[in-house]
C-alpha angles and dihedrals in degrees: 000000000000130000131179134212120212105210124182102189116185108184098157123087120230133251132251126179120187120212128190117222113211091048122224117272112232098287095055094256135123126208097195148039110310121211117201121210136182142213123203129190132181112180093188114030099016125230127302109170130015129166121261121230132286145219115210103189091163119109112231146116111250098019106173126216114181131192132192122203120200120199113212081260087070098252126140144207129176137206139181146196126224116204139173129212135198114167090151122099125235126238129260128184131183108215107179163075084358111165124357128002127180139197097005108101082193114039121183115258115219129202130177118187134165141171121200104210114020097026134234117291095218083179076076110057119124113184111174136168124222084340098309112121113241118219107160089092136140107211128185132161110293092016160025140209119196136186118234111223106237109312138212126242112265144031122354131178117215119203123202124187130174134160123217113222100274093063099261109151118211119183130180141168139199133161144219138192122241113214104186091175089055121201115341105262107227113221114197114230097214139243116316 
């Protein structure tokens, strides 16, 4: 007599592969909302579990999304995403000159900026006066000082503009008046 035995053996574990919508940016940072996905393949047994899609809407550096597939033989892989997020501004701040400055036809911009979880992209910064783009600046990490061209006497507006390395665009704006002439000198008379 002969008898057969029919056998399926699935000894090899499926694969999953996440992927982030909306993609990083260059620097490896996201500014929204970030849905994972996954995609799971199983070339013997087939698929018989693989994880759904999900939405990360935290802020943070290293967020970890994992993901298990299951073949229909029981074996298992996992996978997972790493994002991070950035969706606060940073912070810009106009030091100087910040209300009156006299004698100097070229007074010395200064800007201070920071950002607490992507950092700052200093490669960004815009600092203009009355609409005329500065580049004589000295940038560093947390600030700038620029140098204004020959100014006019009276009132003048600086922008200041700088993105931190998730994309995040903060802009701001203050002005000053220039008084070349400086405060009126007294001169006594004398005694009459």
């Amino acid at each position: 007599a002969t008898s057969t035995v029919t056998l399926k053996i699935d000894k090899t574990p499926p694969t999953i592969m996440p992927a982030a919508s909306p993609a990083p940016n260059a620097a490896g940072w996201n500014n929204t909302d970030v849905t994972v996905s996954f995609t799971c393949d199983d070339t013997l047994s087939g698929i018989a579990s693989c994880p759904g899609a999900s939405s990360v809407s935290s802020e943070g550096e290293g967020l970890t999304v994992p993901g298990t597939a299951i073949d229909r033989a029981g074996n298992s892989a996992t996978a997972s995403a790493t994002l991070k997020i950035d969706k606060t501004l940073p912070e810009l701040t106009i030091t100087g000159p910040t209300v009156s400055v006299t004698g100097s036809p070229s007074p010395q911009v200064d800007v201070h900026y920071t950002d607490a979880l992507s950092g700052i992209e200093t490669a960004s910064l815009v600092v203009s006066v009355d609409g005329n783009l500065l580049t004589d600046c000295s940038v560093a990490a947390q600030a700038a000082a620029c140098q204004t061209p020959a100014l006019a006497s009276g009132s003048h507006t600086i922008t200041a503009m700088v993105d931190d390395r998730a994309g995040n665009r903060i802009a701001t704006s203050s002005s000053f008046t220039l008084n070349l002439n400086g405060p009126p000198v007294l001169t006594p008379i004398g005694d009459k």
